[in-house]
C-alpha positions as CSV (number, residue, x, y, z in Angstrom):
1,X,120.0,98.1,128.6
2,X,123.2,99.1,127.7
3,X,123.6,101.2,124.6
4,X,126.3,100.8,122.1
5,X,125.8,103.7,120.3
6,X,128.6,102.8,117.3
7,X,127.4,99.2,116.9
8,X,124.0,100.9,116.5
9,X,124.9,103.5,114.3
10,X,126.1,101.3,111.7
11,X,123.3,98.9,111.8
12,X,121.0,102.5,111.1
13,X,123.8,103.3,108.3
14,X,123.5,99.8,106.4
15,X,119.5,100.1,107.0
16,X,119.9,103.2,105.2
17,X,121.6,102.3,102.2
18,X,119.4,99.1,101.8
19,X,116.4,101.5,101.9
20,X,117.6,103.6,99.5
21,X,118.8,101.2,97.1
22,X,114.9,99.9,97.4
23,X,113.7,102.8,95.6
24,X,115.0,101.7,92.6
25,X,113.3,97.9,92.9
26,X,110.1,99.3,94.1
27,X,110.1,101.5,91.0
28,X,111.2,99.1,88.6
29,X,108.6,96.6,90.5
30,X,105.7,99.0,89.3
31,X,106.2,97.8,85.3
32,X,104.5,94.6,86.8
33,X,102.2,94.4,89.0
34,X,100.1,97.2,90.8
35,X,101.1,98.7,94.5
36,X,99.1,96.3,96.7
37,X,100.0,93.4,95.2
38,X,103.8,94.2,95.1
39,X,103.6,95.3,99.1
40,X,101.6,92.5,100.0
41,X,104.2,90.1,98.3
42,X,107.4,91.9,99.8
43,X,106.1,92.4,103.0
44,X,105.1,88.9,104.1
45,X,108.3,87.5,102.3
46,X,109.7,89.5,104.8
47,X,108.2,88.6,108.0
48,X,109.1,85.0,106.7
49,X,112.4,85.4,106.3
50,X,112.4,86.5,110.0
51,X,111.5,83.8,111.2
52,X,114.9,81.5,111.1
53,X,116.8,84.5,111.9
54,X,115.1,84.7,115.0
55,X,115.7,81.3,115.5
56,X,119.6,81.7,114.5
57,X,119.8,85.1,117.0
58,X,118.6,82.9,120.1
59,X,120.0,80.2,119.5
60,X,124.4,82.5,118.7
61,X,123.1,84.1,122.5
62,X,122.3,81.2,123.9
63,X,123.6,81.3,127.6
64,X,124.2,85.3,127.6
65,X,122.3,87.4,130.2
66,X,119.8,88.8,128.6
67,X,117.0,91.5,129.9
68,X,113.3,90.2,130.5
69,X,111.2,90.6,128.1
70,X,107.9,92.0,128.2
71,X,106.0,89.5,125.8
72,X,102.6,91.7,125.4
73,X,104.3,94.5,124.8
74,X,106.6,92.9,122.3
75,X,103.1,91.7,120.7
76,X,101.3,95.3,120.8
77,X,104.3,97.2,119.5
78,X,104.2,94.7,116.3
79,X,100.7,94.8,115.5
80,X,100.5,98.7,115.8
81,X,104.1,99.2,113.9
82,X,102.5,96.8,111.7
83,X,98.7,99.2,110.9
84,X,101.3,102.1,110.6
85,X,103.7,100.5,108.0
86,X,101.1,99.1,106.1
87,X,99.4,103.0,105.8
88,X,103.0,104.6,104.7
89,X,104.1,101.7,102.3
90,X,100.9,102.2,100.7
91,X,101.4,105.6,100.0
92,X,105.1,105.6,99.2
93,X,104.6,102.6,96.7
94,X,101.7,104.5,95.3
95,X,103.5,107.6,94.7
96,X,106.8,105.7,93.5
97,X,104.6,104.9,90.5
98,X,104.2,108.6,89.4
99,X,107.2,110.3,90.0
100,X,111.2,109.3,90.3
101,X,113.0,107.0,93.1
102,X,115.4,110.1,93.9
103,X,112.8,112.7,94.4
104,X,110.5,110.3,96.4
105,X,113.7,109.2,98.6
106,X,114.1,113.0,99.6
107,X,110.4,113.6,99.8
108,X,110.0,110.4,102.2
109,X,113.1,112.2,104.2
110,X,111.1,114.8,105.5
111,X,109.8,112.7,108.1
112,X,112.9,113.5,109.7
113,X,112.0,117.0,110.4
114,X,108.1,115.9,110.6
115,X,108.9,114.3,114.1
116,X,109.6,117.1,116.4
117,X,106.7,118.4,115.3
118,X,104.8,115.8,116.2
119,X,106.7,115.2,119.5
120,X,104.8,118.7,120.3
121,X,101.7,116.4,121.2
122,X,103.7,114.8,123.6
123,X,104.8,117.9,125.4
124,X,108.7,118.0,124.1
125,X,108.9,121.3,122.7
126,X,111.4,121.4,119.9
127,X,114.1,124.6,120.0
128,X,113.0,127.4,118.1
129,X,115.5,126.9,115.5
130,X,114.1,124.1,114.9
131,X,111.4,125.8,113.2
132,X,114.0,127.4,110.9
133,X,115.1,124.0,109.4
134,X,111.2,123.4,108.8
135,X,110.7,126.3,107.0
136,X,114.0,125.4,104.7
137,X,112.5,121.8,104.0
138,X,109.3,123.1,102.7
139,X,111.3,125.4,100.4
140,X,113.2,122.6,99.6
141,X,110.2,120.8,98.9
142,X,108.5,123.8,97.0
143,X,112.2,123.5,94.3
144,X,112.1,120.2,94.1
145,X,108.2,119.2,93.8
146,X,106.2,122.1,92.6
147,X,105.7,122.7,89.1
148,X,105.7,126.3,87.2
149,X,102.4,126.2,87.1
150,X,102.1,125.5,91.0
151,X,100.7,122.7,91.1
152,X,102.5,119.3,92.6
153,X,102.4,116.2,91.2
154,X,100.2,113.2,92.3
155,X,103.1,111.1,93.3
156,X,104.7,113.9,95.2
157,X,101.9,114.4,97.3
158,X,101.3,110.6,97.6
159,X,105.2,110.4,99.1
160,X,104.8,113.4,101.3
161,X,101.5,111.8,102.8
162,X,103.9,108.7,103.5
163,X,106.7,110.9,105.3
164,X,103.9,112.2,107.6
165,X,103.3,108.4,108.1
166,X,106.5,107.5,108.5
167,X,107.5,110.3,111.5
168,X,104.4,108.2,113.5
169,X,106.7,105.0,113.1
170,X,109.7,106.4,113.8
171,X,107.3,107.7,117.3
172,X,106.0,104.3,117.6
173,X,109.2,102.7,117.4
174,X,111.0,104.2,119.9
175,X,107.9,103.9,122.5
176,X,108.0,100.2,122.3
177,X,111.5,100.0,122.1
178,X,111.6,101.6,125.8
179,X,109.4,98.9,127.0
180,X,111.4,96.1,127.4
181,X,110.3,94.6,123.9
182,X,112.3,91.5,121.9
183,X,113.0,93.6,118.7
184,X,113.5,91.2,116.4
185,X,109.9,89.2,117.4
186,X,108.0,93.0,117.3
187,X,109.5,93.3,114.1
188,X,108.3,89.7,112.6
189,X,105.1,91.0,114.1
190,X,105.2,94.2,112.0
191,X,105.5,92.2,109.1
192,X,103.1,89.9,109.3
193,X,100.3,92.3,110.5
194,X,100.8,94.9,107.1
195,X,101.2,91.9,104.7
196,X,97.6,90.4,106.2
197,X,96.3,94.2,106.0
198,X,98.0,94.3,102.7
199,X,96.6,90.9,101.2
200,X,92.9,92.1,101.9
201,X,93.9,95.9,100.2
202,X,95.2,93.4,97.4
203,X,91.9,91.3,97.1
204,X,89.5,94.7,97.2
205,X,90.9,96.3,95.3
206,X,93.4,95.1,92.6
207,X,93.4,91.6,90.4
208,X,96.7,90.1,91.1
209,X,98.0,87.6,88.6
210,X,100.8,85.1,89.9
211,X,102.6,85.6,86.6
212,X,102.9,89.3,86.9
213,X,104.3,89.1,90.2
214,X,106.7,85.8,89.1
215,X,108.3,88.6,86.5
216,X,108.6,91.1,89.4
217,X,110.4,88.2,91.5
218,X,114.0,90.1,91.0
219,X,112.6,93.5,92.6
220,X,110.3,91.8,95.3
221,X,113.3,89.6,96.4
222,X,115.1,92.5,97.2
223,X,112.8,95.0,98.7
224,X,111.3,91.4,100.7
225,X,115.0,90.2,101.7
226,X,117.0,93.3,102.3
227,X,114.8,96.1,102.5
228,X,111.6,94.8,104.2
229,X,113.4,91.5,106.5
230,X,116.6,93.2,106.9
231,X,116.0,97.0,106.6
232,X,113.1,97.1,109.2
233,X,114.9,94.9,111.7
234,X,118.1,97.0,111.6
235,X,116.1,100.2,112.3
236,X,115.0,98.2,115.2
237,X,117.6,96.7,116.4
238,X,119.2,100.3,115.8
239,X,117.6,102.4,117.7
240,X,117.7,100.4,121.1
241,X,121.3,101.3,121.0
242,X,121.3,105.2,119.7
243,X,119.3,108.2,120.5
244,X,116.1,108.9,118.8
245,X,118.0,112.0,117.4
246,X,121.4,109.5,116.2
247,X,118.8,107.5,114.5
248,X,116.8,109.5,112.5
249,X,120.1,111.0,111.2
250,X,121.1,108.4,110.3
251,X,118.1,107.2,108.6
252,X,117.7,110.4,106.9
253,X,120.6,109.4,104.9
254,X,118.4,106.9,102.7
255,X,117.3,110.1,100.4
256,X,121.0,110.5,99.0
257,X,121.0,106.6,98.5
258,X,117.7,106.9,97.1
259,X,119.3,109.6,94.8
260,X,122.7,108.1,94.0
261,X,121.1,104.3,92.9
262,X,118.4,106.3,90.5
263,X,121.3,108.1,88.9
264,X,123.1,104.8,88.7
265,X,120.7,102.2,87.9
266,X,117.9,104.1,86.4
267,X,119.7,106.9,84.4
268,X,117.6,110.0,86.6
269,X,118.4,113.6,86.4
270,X,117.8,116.2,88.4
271,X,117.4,119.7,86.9
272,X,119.1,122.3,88.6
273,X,116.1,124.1,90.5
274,X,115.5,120.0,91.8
275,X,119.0,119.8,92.6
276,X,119.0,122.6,94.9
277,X,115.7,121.7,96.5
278,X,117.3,118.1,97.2
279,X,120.3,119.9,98.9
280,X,117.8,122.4,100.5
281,X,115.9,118.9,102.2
282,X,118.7,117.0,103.2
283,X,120.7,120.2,105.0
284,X,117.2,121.0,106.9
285,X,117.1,117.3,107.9
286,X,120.7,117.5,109.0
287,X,120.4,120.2,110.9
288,X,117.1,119.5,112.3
289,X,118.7,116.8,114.2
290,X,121.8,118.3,115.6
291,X,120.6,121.2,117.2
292,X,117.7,118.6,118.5
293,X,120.4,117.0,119.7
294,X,122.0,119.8,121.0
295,X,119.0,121.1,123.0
296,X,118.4,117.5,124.3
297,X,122.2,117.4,126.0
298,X,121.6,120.9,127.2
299,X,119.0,119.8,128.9
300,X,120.1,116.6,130.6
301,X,123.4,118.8,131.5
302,X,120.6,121.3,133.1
303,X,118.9,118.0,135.4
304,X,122.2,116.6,136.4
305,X,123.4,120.0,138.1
């Protein structure tokens, strides 16, 4: 398929500030009703909402050449995006609970760097100074989590579980997205397979009460609509069209979001020693990526000679 690497960037951008703009409904969403519940809820609403807009995508390229799609793969790639976003929402939405929407947007953006770690196990070795922006995230993560009695919070460690999560979708995500899948179907899949997994979390092990979650209706319309239907489907949609790099960049961005709509809408501060660790995080992230990046155009340059 042909990329369009600017028509994908922006779709990662606007995924991005939807994300981060989240932080603030899932955290208000917590006065209500208890993480389960409130992922449950969002997550099927958005698989639902999907569902026309699939409808409205084929019907706008009706008549266009279009690639063959590979209709198992499309179906495997959704269920096991699906087990994997059901494992990091329930961490992130459980850690939201205890601890600020800034800090858990910068904590969550860790999974950028998380990734070429991981990608060890398949046998890319990151560049060495790669390792150097690592070592700068965890410091970052030390100022910004830590307390002075060295201990980290619950909800910090809760988010940082999620980031870990989060770098295996970001993997799992670009491996179906090489095998000819429809993106917007795997997605719709996604959704549908955390909300069931979600729903039986929800029965176990919380008491949901339909009028709890009717006065959480703003915040779960939001995170549902834009963040889960429209968020997750950009980042898919995204990534066909950019490098795995481009994206996670990009993506990376939803910590200053995260940051910017707590300051706005929910009166956070950071002190300064958080401050710096924020700054500390997202530079790491940045350059994480471009000298990954780098290394990856060095090397292409290196096969084509």
């Amino acid at each position: 398929m042909k990329k369009r690497p600017l028509r994908g960037s922006l779709m990662l951008l606007t995924a991005a500030i939807i994300w981060g703009s989240a932080f603030v409904a899932q955290s208000e969403g917590m006065a209500y009703v208890d993480p389960f519940t409130y992922n449950a809820v969002r997550t099927l609403l958005g698989g639902i909402v999907l569902i026309p807009i699939i409808f409205l995508m084929r019907y706008f390229w009706r008549g266009q050449p279009r690639e063959p799609i590979d209709r198992k793969q499309t179906v495997l790639g959704g269920i096991c995006c699906g087990v994997i976003l059901c494992a990091a929402s329930s961490f992130q939405q459980a850690g939201i609970k205890e601890t600020t929407a800034g800090k858990a947007g910068f904590i969550t953006a860790l999974y950028v760097v998380i990734v070429p770690v991981f990608s060890i196990a398949l046998r890319k070795k990151p560049p060495a100074a790669v390792w150097l922006c690592i070592a700068g995230a965890v410091a970052g993560f030390y100022l910004l989590c830590i307390r002075e009695d060295f201990t980290l919070g619950r909800g910090d460690l809760l988010v940082l579980i999620c980031a870990f999560i989060f770098a295996l979708h970001i993997m799992a995500v670009d491996h179906f997205c090489e095998k000819h899948t429809d993106p917007a179907v795997m997605s719709c899949i996604q959704f549908f397979t955390a909300g069931i997994l979600l729903t039986v979390c929800m029965l176990l092990f919380e008491s949901p009460k339909a009028e709890r979650i009717f006065a959480a209706r703003n915040t779960i319309l939001y995170a549902g609509i834009l963040s889960s239907g429209g968020g997750y489907t950009l980042q898919i949609l995204g990534q066909r069209e950019t490098s795995p790099t481009a994206a996670t960049l990009l993506m990376s961005l939803e910590s200053v979001f995260a940051a910017l709509s707590g300051w706005l809408f929910l009166h956070e501060q950071l002190s300064l020693k958080e401050g710096i660790g924020c700054a500390l995080v997202l530079a790491s992230v940045i350059a994480a990526q471009l000298l990954t990046s780098g290394s990856q155009k060095s090397r292409n340059g290196e096969q084509a000679s």
